[in-house]
C-alpha positions in Angstrom: 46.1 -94.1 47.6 48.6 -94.8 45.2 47.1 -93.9 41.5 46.4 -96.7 39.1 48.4 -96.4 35.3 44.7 -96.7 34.4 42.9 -93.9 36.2 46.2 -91.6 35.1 45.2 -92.6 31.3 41.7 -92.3 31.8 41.9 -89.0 33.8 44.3 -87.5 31.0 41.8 -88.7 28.4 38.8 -87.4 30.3 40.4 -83.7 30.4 41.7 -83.7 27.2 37.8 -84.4 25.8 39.1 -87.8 24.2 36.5 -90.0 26.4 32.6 -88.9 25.2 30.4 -91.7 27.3 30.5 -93.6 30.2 31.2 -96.5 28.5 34.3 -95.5 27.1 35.7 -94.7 30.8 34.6 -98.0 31.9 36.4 -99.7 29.0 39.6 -97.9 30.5 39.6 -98.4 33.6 37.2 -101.5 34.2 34.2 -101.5 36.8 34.6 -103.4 39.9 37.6 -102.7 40.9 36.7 -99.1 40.1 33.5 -99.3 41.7 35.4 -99.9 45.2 37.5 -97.5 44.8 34.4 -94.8 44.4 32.9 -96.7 47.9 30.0 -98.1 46.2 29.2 -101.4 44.7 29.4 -102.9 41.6 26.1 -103.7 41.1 25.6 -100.1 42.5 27.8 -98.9 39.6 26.3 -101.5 37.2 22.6 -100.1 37.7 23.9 -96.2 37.8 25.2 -96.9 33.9 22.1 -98.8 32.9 20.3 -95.2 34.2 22.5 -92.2 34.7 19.5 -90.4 36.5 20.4 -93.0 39.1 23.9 -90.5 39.2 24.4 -88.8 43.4 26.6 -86.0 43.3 28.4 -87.7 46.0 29.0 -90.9 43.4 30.1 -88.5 40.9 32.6 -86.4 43.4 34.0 -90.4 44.5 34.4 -91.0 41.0 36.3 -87.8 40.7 38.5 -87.9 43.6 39.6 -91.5 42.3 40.5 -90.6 38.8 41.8 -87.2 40.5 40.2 -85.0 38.2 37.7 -82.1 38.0 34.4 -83.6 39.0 32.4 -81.0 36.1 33.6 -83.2 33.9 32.5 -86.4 35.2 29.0 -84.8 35.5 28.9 -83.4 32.3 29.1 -86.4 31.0 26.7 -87.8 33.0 24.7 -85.6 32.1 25.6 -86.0 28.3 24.5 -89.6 28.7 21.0 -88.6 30.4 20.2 -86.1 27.7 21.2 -89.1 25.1 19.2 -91.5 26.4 16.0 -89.1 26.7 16.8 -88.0 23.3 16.2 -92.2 22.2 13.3 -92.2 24.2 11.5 -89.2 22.5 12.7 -91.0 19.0 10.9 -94.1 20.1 
């Protein structure tokens, strides 16, 4: 598959530790083309950032093997955005 400009920025950002949260890999490289790319759907992907529990490994390796980079970074921050969002809840 021939490499997007976008996935090469976001996948330098990502292992440089530029890119903290989801969102700001989604503002990069955009969701429903993205989400195709990962072989799920984009209401798939859509529902998986509302709730990052909602995270497979298998979404998270498709994710990686897209952006062609490590995939412990992709689920750390997944699992930076679960502990943020459990953190709101407990502040509620």
């Amino acid at each position: 598959m021939a490499k997007s400009e976008k996935y090469e920025l976001a996948a330098k950002l990502l292992t440089s530790g530029s890119i903290d949260s989801l969102d700001q890999l989604f503002v990069i490289v955009g969701t429903t083309q993205f989400s195709r790319d990962a072989k799920t759907s984009p209401e798939r992907l859509g529902r998986m950032l509302h709730n990052p529990l909602k995270f497979a490994y298998r979404d998270i390796f498709n994710m990686a093997r897209v952006l062609e980079c490590d995939a412990k970074i992709l689920a750390e921050l997944v699992l930076k955005e679960c502990l943020l969002r459990q953190q709101k809840k407990k502040a509620k």
